[in-house]
matplotlib code that plots the C-alpha trace (Angstrom):
import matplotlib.pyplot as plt

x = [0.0, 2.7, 4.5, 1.3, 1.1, 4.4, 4.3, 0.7, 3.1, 5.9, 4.1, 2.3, 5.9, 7.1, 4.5, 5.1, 8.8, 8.3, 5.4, 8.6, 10.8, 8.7, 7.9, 11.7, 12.2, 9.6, 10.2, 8.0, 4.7, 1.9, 0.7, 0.2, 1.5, -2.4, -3.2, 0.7, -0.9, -4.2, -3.0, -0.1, -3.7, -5.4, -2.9, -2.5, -6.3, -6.5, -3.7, -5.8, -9.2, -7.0, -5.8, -8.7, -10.7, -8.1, -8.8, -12.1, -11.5, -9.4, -11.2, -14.3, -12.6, -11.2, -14.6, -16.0, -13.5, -14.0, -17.8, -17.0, -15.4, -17.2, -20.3, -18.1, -17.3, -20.6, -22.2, -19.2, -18.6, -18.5, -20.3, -23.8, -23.9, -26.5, -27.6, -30.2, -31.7, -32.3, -35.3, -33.5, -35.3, -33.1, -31.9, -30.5, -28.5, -25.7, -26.5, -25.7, -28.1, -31.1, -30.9, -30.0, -33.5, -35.2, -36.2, -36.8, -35.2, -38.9, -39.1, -37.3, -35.7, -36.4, -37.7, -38.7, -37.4, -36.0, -39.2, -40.1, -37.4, -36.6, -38.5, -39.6, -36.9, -34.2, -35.4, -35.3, -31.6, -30.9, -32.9, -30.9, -27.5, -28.2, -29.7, -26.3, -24.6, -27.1, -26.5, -22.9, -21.6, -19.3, -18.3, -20.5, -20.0, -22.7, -23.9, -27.6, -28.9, -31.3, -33.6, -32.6, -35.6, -34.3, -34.3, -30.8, -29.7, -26.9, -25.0, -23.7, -21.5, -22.4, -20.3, -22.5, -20.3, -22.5, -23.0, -22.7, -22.7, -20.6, -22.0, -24.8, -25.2, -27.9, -28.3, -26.0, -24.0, -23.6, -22.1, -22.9, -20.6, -21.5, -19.6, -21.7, -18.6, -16.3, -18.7, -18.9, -16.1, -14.8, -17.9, -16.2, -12.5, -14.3, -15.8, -12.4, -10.6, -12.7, -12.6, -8.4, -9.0, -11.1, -8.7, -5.5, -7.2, -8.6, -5.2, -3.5, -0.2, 1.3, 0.9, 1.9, 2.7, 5.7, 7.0, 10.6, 12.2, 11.2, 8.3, 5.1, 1.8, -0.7, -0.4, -3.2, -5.0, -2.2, 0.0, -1.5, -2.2, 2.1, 2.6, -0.2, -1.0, -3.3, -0.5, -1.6, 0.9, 3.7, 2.5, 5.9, 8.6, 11.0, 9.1, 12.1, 14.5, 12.2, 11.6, 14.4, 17.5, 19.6, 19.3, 18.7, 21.4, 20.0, 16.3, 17.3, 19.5, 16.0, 14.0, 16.7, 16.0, 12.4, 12.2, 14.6, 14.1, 10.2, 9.7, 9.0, 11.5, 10.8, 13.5, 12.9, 14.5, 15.2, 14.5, 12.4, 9.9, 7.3, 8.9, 11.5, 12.2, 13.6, 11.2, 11.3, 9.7, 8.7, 9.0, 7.6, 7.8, 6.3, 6.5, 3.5, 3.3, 1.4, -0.7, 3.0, 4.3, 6.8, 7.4, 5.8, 5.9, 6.4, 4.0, 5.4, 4.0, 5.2, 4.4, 5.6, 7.1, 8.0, 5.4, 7.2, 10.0, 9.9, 7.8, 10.6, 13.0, 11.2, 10.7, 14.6, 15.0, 12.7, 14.4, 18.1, 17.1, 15.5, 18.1, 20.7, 19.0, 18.9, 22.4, 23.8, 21.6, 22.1, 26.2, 26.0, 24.0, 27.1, 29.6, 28.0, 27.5, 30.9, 32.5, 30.0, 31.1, 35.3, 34.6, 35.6, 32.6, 33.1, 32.4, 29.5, 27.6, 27.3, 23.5, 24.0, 26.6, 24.7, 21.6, 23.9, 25.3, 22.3, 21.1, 24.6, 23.6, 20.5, 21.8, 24.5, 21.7, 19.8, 23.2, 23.2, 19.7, 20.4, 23.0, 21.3, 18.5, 21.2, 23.3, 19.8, 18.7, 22.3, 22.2, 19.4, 21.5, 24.9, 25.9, 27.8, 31.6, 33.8, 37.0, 38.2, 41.1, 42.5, 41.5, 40.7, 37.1, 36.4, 37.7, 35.5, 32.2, 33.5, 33.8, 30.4, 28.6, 30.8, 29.4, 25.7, 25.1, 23.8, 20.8, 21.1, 21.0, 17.8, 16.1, 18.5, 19.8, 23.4, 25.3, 27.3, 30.2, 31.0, 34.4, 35.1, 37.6, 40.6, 42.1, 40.6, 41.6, 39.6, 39.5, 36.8, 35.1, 35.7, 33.0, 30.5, 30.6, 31.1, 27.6, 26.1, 27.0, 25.9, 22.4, 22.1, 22.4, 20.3, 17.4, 18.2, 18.1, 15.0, 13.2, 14.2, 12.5, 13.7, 16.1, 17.6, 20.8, 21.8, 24.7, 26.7, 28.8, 31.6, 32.5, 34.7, 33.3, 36.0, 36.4, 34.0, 33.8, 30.3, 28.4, 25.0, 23.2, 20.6, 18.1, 14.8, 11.8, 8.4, 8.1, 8.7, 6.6, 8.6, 6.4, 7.5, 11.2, 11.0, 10.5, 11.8, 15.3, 13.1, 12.7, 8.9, 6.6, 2.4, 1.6, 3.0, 6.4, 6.2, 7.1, 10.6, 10.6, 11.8, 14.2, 16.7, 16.1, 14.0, 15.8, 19.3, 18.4, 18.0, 21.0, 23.2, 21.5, 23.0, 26.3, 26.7, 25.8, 28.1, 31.3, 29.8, 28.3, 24.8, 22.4, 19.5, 17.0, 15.7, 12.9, 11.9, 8.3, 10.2, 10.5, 14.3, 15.3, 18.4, 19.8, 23.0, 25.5, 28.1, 31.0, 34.3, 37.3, 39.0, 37.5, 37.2, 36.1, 34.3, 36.6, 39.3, 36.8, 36.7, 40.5, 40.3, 37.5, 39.4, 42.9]
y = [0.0, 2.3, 1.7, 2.6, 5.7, 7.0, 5.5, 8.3, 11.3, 10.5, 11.1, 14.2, 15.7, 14.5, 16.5, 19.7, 19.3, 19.4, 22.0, 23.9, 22.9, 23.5, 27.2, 28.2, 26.4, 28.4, 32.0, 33.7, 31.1, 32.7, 31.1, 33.6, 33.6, 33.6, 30.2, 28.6, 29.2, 28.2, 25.0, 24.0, 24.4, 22.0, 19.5, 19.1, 19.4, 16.3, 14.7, 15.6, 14.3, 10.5, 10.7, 11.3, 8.5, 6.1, 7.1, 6.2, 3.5, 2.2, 3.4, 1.6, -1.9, -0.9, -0.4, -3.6, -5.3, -4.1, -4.2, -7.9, -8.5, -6.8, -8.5, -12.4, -11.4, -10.5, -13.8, -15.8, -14.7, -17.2, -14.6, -12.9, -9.6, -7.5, -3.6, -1.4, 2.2, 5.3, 4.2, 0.8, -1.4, -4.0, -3.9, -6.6, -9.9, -12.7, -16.1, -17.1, -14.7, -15.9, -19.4, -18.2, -16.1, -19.3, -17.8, -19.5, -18.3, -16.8, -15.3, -11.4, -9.6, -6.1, -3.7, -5.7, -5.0, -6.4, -6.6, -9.8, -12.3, -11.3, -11.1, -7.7, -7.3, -8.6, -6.4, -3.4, -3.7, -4.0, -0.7, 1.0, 0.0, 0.8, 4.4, 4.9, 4.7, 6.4, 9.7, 9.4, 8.1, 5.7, 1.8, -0.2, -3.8, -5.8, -9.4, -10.6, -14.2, -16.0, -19.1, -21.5, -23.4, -26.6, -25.0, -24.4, -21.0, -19.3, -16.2, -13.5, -10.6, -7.9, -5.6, -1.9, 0.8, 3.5, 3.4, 7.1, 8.9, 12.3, 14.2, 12.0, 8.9, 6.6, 3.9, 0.3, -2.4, -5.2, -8.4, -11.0, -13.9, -17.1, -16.7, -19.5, -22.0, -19.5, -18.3, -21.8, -22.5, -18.9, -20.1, -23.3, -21.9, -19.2, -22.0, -24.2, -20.9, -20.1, -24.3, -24.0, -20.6, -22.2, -25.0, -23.5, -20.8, -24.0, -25.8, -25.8, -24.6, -21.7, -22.1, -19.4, -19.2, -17.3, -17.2, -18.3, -15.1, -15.6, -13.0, -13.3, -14.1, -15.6, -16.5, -18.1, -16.9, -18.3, -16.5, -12.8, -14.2, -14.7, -11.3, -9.0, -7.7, -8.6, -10.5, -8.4, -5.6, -8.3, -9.2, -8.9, -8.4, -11.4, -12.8, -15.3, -12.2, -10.7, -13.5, -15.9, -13.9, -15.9, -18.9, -17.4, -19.4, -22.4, -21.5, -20.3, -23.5, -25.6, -23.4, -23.8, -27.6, -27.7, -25.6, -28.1, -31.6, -30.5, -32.9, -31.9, -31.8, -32.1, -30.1, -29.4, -26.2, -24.6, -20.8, -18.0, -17.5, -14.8, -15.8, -14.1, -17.3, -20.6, -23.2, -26.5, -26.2, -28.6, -27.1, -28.7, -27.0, -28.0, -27.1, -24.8, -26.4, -25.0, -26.7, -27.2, -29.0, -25.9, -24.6, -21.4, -20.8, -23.2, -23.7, -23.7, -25.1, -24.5, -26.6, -26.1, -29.4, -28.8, -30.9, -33.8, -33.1, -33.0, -36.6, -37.7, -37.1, -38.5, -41.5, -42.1, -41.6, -44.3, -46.6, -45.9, -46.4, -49.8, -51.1, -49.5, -51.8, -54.6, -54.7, -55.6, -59.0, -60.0, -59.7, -61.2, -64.8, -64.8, -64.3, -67.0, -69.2, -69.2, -70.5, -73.0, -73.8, -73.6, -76.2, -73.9, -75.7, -79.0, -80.9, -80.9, -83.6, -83.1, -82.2, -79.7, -78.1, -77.8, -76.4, -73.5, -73.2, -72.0, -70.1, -68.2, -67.4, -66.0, -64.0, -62.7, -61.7, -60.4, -58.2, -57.1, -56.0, -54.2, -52.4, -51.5, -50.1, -47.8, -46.9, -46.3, -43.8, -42.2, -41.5, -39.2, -37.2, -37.1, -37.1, -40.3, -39.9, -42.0, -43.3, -44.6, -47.4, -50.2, -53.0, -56.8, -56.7, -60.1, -61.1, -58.8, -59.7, -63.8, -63.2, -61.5, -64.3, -66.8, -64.7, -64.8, -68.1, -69.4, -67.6, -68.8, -72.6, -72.6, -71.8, -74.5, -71.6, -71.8, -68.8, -68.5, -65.9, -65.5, -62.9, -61.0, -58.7, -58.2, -56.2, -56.6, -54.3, -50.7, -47.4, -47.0, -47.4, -50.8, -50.9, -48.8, -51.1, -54.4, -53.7, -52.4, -55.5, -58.0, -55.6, -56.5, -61.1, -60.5, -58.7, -62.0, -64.4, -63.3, -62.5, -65.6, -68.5, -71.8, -74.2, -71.5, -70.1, -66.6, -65.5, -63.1, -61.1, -59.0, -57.0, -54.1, -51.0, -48.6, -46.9, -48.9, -52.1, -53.3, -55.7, -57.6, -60.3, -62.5, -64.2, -66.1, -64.0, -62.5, -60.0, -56.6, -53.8, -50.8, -48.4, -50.5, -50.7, -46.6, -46.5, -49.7, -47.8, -45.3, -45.1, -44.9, -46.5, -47.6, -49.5, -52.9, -52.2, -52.2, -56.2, -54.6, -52.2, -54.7, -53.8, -56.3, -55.1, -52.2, -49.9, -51.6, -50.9, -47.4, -47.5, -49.1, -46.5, -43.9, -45.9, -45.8, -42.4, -40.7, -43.3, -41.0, -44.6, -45.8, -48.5, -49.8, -52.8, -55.3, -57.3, -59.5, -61.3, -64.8, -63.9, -62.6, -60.1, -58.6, -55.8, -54.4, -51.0, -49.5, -47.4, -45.9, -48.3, -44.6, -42.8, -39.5, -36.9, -33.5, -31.5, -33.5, -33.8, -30.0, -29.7, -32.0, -30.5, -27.2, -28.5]
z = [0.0, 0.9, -2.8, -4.6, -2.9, -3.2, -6.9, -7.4, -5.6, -7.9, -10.7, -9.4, -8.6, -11.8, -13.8, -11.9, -12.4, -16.2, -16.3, -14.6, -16.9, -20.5, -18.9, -17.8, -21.5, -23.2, -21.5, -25.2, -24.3, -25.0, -21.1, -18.8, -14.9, -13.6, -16.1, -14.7, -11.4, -12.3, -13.5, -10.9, -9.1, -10.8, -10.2, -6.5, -6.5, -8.4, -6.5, -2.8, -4.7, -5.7, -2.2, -0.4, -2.5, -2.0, 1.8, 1.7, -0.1, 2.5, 5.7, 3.9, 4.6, 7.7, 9.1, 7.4, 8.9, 12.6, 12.0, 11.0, 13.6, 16.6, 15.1, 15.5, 19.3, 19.9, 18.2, 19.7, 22.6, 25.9, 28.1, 28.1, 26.2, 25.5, 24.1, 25.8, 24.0, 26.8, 27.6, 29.1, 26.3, 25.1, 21.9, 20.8, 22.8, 21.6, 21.6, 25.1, 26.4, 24.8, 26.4, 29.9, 29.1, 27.7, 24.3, 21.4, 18.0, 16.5, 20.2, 19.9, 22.8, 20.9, 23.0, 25.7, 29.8, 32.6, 34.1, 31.4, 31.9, 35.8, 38.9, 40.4, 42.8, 40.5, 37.5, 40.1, 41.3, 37.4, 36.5, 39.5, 38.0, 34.5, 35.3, 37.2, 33.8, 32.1, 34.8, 35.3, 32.1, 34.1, 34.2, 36.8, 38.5, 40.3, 41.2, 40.3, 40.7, 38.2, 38.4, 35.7, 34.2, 35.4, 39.2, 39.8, 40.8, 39.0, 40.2, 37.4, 37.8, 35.3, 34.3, 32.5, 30.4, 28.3, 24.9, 23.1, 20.0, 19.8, 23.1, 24.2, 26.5, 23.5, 25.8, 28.0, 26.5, 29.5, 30.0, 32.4, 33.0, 34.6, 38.5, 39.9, 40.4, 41.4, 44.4, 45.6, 45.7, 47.4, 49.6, 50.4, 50.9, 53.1, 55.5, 55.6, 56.2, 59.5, 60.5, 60.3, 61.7, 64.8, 64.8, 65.2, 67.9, 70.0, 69.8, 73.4, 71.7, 70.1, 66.3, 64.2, 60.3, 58.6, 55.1, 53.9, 54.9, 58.5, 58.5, 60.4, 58.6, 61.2, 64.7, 67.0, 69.7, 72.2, 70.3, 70.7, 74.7, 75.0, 73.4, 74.5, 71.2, 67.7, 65.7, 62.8, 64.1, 63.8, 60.3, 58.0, 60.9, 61.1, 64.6, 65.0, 65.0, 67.3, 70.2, 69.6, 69.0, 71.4, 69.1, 65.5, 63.6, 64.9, 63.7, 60.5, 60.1, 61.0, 58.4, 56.2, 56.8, 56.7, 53.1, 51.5, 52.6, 52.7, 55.8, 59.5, 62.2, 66.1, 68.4, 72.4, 73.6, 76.6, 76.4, 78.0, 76.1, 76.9, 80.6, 82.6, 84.1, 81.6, 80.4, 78.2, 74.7, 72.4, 68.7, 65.7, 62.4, 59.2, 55.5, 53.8, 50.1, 47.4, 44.4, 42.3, 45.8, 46.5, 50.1, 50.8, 54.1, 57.8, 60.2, 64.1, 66.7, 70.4, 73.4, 76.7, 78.0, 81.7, 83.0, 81.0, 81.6, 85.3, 85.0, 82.7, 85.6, 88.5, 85.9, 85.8, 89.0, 90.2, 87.5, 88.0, 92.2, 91.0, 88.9, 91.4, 94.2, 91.6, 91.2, 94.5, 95.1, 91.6, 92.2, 95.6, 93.8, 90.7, 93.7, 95.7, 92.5, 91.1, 94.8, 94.4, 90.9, 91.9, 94.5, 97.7, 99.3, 98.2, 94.7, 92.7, 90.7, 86.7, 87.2, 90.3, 88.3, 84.9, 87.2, 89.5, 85.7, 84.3, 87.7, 86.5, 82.9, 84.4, 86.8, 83.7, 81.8, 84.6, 84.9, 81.3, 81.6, 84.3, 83.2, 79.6, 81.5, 83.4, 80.2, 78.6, 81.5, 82.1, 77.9, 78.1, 80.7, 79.5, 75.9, 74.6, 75.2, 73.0, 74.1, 71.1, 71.2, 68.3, 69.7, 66.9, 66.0, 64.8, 68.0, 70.1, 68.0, 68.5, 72.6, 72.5, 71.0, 73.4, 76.3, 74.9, 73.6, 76.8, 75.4, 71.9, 73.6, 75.4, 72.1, 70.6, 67.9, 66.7, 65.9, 63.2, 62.6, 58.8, 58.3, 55.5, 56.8, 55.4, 58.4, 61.6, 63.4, 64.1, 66.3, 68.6, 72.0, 72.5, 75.7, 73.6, 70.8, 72.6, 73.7, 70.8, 69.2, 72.1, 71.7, 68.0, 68.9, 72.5, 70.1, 67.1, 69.7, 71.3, 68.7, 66.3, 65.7, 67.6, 66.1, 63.2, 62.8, 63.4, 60.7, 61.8, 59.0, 59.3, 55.9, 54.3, 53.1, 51.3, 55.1, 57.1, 59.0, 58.6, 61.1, 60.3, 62.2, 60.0, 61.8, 61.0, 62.6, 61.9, 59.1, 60.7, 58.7, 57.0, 58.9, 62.3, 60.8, 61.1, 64.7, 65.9, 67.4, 69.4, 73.1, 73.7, 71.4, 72.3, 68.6, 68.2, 68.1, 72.1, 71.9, 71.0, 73.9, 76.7, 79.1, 77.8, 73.9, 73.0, 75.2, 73.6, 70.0, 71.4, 73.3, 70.5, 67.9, 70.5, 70.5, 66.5, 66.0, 68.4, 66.2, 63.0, 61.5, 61.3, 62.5, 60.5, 60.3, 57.1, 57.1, 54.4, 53.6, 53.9, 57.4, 57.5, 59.7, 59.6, 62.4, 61.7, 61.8, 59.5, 61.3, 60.6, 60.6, 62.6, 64.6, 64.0, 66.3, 65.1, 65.4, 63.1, 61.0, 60.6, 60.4, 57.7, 55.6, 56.0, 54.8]

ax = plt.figure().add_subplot(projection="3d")
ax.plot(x, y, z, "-o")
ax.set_aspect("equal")
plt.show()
């Protein structure tokens, strides 16, 4: 388009310049000045007359077009639309409209009102709306509801702008859209809004929410109790900043946590909190996940644990009293046993010594219980302390099972020590582990079936020693696996929380973790249970560690 015009003024231009040229050429023409004048005239007239009918031309299809095309939205359009004159008759309506209004295609909408397709009152609140854009010329939004002529009830928000000509307002143009779904469902977040709402309020905790930087975005009526204030005048201020600056590393390395492994994390503090005086709290914090599963915010709960924890105490203390008085007897009968068994009192028979023999394996294993309990007890007081030492490991695991096979024989199981070690030696607590390890066959041997082996193998890992015992034994679940090296348990794994086991798969879970290594537990559906821990041929303390890292 742009070539043909520049093609017309070329050859405009190109006529003046020779009309120019034949009259500086032809000084003696017998054309006057006025008729030059008169005729360059003439020529840009004709030139403005081609342009301007080219210009209609063009505007011409340019209208048709948008004509077209604002007549195609209006047929095809997914929402309600409609025209109204001055007098708020309708005018015209798309498609969509006319079934949400039940009418046929013979039946017209011309010059018909409101007052014919909606009831009185509805009809009103749209003949209030529509004179407000009549009067004021402006853009207007409301909500109306209309009976469907199968019953159901359908809300539409309508949006009114005014239709004019050059200086007056000639009459409406609406649409409606279909907001039925979206209201009931705002309707339904609305109510489980105010349930978590009441919820969280009711819980007796401190619950508050807070986004990944650390800033505030709800808290729970407990929460505004602690503080004395709404915590809307906390919203956006780092609350962790705020109320636990003594330990702020710590909680941004636990958010840190939280946001990337996406799982929730259990930590008991002692701190004063909203208290001039120090409490225990129990702090749980989970991830906030959106619909694309990514962490938006964490939820923290806070519970004040005093009351356990002063229950927790009195609890050991009973215990370590118990054991404590347990102890003495149970030395006295091994003492008195073994100078019956040397013969300081005179001989025994083969059957008198096999039965003080087994009295004596008893009282051991009364012994060891006893003393798991204690270690179990004393752990939760004072942190593992490793005195680490090279000491033969097959060696120590062999003595072990020497020492506890008078356990293994009443259930007429056989243990079986299977060495792949090519270096048996290691660094480490050679009492921690020695018990760890006679944990691991007391838990096979009671919990094994009668009259099966329990393998015990010794292995190489690059760095690591590795020790499993296999026995035969009931199919353990994974979710049971999970919890099975935890103190207090009330489900079924409680048949693993005896004195003489439960509370040493905690206590050798303790043991492993403080050597760096780790303990874990297999069961398979043919009834094979394996128990085992994977540790560092040297020790290595934390603060090596470090020193290495940093080299």
């Amino acid at each position: 388009m742009l070539g043909k015009k520049l093609h017309r003024k070329m050859f405009f231009y190109t006529i003046f310049l020779m009309f120019i040229v034949w009259m500086l050429a032809e000084p003696d023409t017998a054309l006057s000045y006025r008729d030059a004048c008169f005729f360059v005239l003439m020529l840009f007239l004709a030139q403005a007359w081609i342009e301007k009918k080219y210009l209609y031309s063009k505007l011409s299809v340019k209208y048709k077009n948008q004509a077209d095309l604002l007549n195609n939205l209006f047929l095809n359009c997914p929402d309600l639309v409609y025209r109204k004159d001055a007098n708020l008759r309708y005018k015209d309506c798309n498609p969509i409209m006319r079934t949400m209004l039940n009418l046929d295609k013979k039946e017209s909408i011309f010059n018909k009102t409101d007052y014919d397709f909606y009831p009185r009152k509805t009809a009103k609140i749209i003949r209030y709306y529509d004179r407000q854009v009549l009067e004021s010329g402006r853009i207007v939004s409301y909500k109306i509801e209309k009976n469907q002529p199968n019953g159901e009830n359908k809300i539409y928000e309508t949006l009114l702008a005014p239709v004019t000509d050059k200086t007056h307002i000639t009459g409406v143009i609406g649409i409606l859209r279909d907001t039925t779904q979206f209201e009931a469902l705002k309707e339904k977040l609305f109510i489980q809004n105010a349930q978590l709402e009441s919820i969280l309020n009711n819980m007796p905790y401190i619950v508050y929410m807070k986004d990944c930087e650390g800033k505030l975005i709800f808290g729970n009526k407990n929460l505004e109790k602690q503080i004395g204030q709404p915590y809307g005048k906390l919203l956006g201020i780092n609350f962790s900043e705020k109320y636990f600056s003594e330990f702020i590393e710590e909680v941004k390395k636990e958010d840190k946590q939280v946001i990337e492994t996406k799982e929730n994390i259990v930590i008991e503090r002692q701190l004063n909190f909203f208290s001039e005086t120090k409490g225990w709290y129990q702090i749980g914090k989970s991830p906030i996940l959106d619909h694309k599963n990514n962490v938006v915010g964490i939820i923290v709960m806070i519970k004040n644990i005093d009351n356990e924890k002063a229950l927790e105490a009195q609890k050991r203390n009973l215990v370590s009293t118990i054991t404590h008085d347990l102890k003495t007897p149970t030395n006295a009968q091994l003492g008195a046993m073994n100078i019956l068994l040397d013969g300081s009192l005179g001989e025994l028979n083969k059957e008198q010594k096999e039965m003080i023999e087994l009295s004596k394996n008893s009282n051991i294993y009364m012994k060891n219980m006893i003393s798991t309990i204690l270690s179990a007890y004393k752990s939760e007081d004072e942190p593992n302390t490793v005195i680490p030492s090279v000491f033969n490991f097959y060696e120590l695991v062999h003595l072990t099972s020497k020492e506890i096979a008078n356990l293994a024989i009443t259930k007429q199981q056989n243990i079986v020590i299977i060495s792949q070690l090519l270096n048996e030696e290691i660094q480490a607590d050679k009492l921690q582990i020695k018990r760890a390890v006679m944990n691991l066959l007391g838990n096979a041997i009671t919990y094994g079936f009668d009259k099966t082996d329990i393998v015990v193998n010794l292995q190489e890992e690059k760095n690591d020693i590795v020790f499993n015992v296999v026995n035969k034994g009931y199919h353990i679940t994974d979710e049971k696996i999970r919890e099975i090296f935890e103190k207090y348990k009330t489900n079924e794994n409680a048949r693993f929380n005896k004195a003489s086991t439960g509370l040493g798969l905690y206590l050798s879970k303790k043991i492993i973790k403080s050597h760096n290594g780790e303990i874990y537990a297999r069961s398979d559906t043919n009834n094979t249970c394996t128990f085992g821990f994977k540790i560092p041929r040297i020790f290595e303390t934390e603060e090596s560690r470090i020193k290495e890292i940093i080299n």
